[in-house]
C-alpha positions, 0 to 999 in steps of 0.5 A: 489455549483450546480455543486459539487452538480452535481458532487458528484450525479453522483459519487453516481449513477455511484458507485450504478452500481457497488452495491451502493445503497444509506443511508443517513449521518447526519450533519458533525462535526469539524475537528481535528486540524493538527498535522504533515506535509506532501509533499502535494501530498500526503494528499489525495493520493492513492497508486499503487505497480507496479511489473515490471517483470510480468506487461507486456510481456516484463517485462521491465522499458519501457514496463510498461510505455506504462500503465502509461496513462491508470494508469493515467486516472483509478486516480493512484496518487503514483506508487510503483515501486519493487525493480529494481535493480541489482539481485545477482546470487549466491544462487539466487532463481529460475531462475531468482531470487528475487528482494529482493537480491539486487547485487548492490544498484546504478545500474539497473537490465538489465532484467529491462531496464537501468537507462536512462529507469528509468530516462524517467519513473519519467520523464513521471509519473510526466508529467502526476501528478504522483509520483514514490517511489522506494522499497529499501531493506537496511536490506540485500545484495545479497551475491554477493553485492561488499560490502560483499568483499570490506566491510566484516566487514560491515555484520553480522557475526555467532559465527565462524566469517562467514557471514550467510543468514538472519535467523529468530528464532520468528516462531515455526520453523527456517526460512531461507533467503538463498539468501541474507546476513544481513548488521551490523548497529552497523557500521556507516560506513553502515549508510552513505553508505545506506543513500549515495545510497538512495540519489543516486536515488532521485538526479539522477532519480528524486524519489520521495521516498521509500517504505522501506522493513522490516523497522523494523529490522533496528535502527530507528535512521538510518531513521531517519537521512537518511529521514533528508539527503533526505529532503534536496535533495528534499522532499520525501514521506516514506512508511515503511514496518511494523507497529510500531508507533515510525517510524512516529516519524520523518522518515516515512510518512506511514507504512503498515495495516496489523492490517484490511488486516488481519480481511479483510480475515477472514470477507471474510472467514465467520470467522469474523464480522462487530464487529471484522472490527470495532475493528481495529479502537476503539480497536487497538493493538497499538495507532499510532499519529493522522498525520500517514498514514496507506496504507490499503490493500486487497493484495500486492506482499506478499498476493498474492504470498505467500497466496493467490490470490484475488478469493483465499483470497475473492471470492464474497467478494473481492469488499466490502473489497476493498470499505473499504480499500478505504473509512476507515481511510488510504491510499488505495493500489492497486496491478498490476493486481487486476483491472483486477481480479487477480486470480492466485498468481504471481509467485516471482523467475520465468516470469509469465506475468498478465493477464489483461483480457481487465481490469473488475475492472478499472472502479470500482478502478477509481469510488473508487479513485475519491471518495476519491480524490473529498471527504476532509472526505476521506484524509488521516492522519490528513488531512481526517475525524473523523471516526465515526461508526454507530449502524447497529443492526446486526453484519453482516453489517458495518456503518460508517461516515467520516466527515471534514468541511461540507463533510460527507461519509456514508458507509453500508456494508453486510460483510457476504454472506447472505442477511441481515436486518439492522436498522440504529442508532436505527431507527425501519424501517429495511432495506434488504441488499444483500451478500456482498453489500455496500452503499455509500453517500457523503454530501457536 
């Protein structure tokens, strides 16, 4: 008991450094039963999504081994690796085209490295502890994919019989995937073929899963028995790119948090409050099972891209909204790049290297992950805490508990960029607050 004490003390003073001063937490109340099960890995992991092509120089499988130690020490539990496979040509964008438009579903991309590259990865990454889940685009093909002549029954067809780029009407405009073509899971034949490739990478490079891009364009059936067929090769962890409570139901483990990414940047933008934050947790738009996972995020390949990078979308605030990624209810992301400051939107179809900058954030990333890994309150799914939020008398600072047998994490927060005042739970003394500061406490 003295030494968790003296652990989590020094936790605290070396997550005060980084604008941590502390509050006090009140006695922690009963855990709620489990009601899922998941590889145990995962319960109190964290996530990091890798993008080979920009991470180093080089751009290459072998290249971005070099950081797993480093990753390794910073705390990285779950490395996301972007698609590596084969890229199609024809139609392909820019030079050297979208890790999106998958030529072939077995092989390497050659810019990468081989598979022996990819074998040797996993084989590292889990030397060191870590897991590694492979993005896997099943929705689409390059449309130089082998199947588009072997199977051209198996894509989805216009009104004149010919295949089509991946069209969508739900915007106010048309949008146009024009380098890739739609698989046809009305056939069963594409079920057994997409579930075959999946399988090929857990039993040849030992992977530990997926992150399955646009998960819900396809049939939740389709997961759901490709998650079985998987299982029995070894268990897997399932990320889905979407946000639909059913998919928990049996196929994935976690699906994506747009719902706080979204309210993230508008706090940041002064365009929302602490209210707005709180509103995600006690009023969502949809109610997903206590066992899910939700990945919270301040940016991925997608933000950065293609809104903005993180001084574009936070500025000053960028640190606070990654305490609450970290510290509410879910798993935490980490983008390549964003523990050396990401400030530049990685280009998607060209080279365009990250510049590391001797890695500024390292030690803030590595002081969050430990406070999450060291705390039970801070687990995920059902493995983690009640939330419980706390009257701050002012809608400009957030207050939280998360509690789990005996374990208490406080957390208040200025989510605006003004000094605050704020009283805890009706207390009458107020406290001052800087610009986008926060406070942690942990109890034991």
């Amino acid at each position: 008991m003295r030494f968790a004490a003296r652990r989590f003390a020094s936790l605290i003073v070396a997550l005060c450094a980084a604008g941590a001063p502390l509050v006090h937490a009140k006695t922690p109340a009963p855990a709620a039963p489990a009601a899922a099960n998941h590889v145990e890995w995962s319960r109190n992991a964290n996530i990091y999504e890798v993008n080979i092509r920009q991470f180093t120089k080089e751009g290459t499988i072998n290249a971005f081994a070099t950081h797993l130690p480093r990753l390794k020490k910073m705390g990285v539990d779950i490395l996301w690796l972007m698609p590596v496979q084969a890229i199609g040509e024809k139609n392909r964008k820019g030079k050297l085209g979208s890790y999106y438009a998958v030529r072939d579903y077995t092989a390497v991309n050659p810019e990468f490295g081989t598979m022996d590259d990819m074998k040797r990865l996993v084989k590292q990454a889990h030397g060191l502890g870590m897991r590694v889940i492979l993005d896997w685009v099943a929705n689409h093909t390059a449309w130089d994919n082998p199947w588009v002549t072997q199977h051209n029954d198996w894509y989805k067809k216009n009104e004149k019989g010919e295949i089509y780029p991946v069209t969508f009407h739900e915007g106010a405009e048309p949008e146009y995937w024009t380098d890739v073509v739609a698989l046809d899971y009305t056939k069963p034949e594409v079920w057994k073929a997409m579930t075959d490739a999946m399988g090929f990478w857990v039993r040849e490079a030992d992977l530990d899963g997926f992150r399955c891009d646009v998960a819900g364009l396809l049939p939740i059936p389709f997961w759901n028995q490709a998650r079985a067929e998987l299982d029995k090769i070894k268990p897997v962890f399932m990320l889905a790119e979407w946000a639909e409570p059913k998919l928990h139901e049996q196929a994935f483990d976690m699906t994506y948090g747009w719902d706080l990414a979204d309210v993230m940047k508008q706090v940041a933008q002064g365009k929302a409050d602490a209210d707005e934050l709180k509103r995600v947790f006690t009023h969502p738009d949809k109610v997903f099972p206590a066992h899910a996972y939700r990945m919270r995020f301040t940016n991925n390949h997608d933000f950065n891209s293609w809104q903005g990078s993180d001084t574009e979308l936070y500025g000053p605030a960028f640190k606070t909204m990654a305490v609450l990624a970290a510290t509410l209810p879910g798993m935490p992301l980490i983008y390549s790049g964003q523990e050396s400051v990401l400030d530049k939107r990685l280009a998607f179809f060209e080279k365009d290297q990250i510049d590391w900058k001797n890695y500024p954030l390292e030690g803030f990333y590595k002081n969050l992950l430990k406070l999450k890994k060291d705390n039970k309150a801070l687990w995920n799914g059902q493995y983690g805490g009640t939330l419980e939020f706390i009257d701050t008398a002012n809608d400009k600072v957030i207050a939280y508990h998360r509690k789990l047998d005996g374990n208490t994490v406080t957390v208040v927060a200025n989510v605006s960029g003004n000094d605050q005042q704020f009283a805890l739970g009706g207390a009458k003394a107020r406290k001052t607050m800087a610009a986008w500061t926060w406070q942690i406490l942990t109890k034991q």
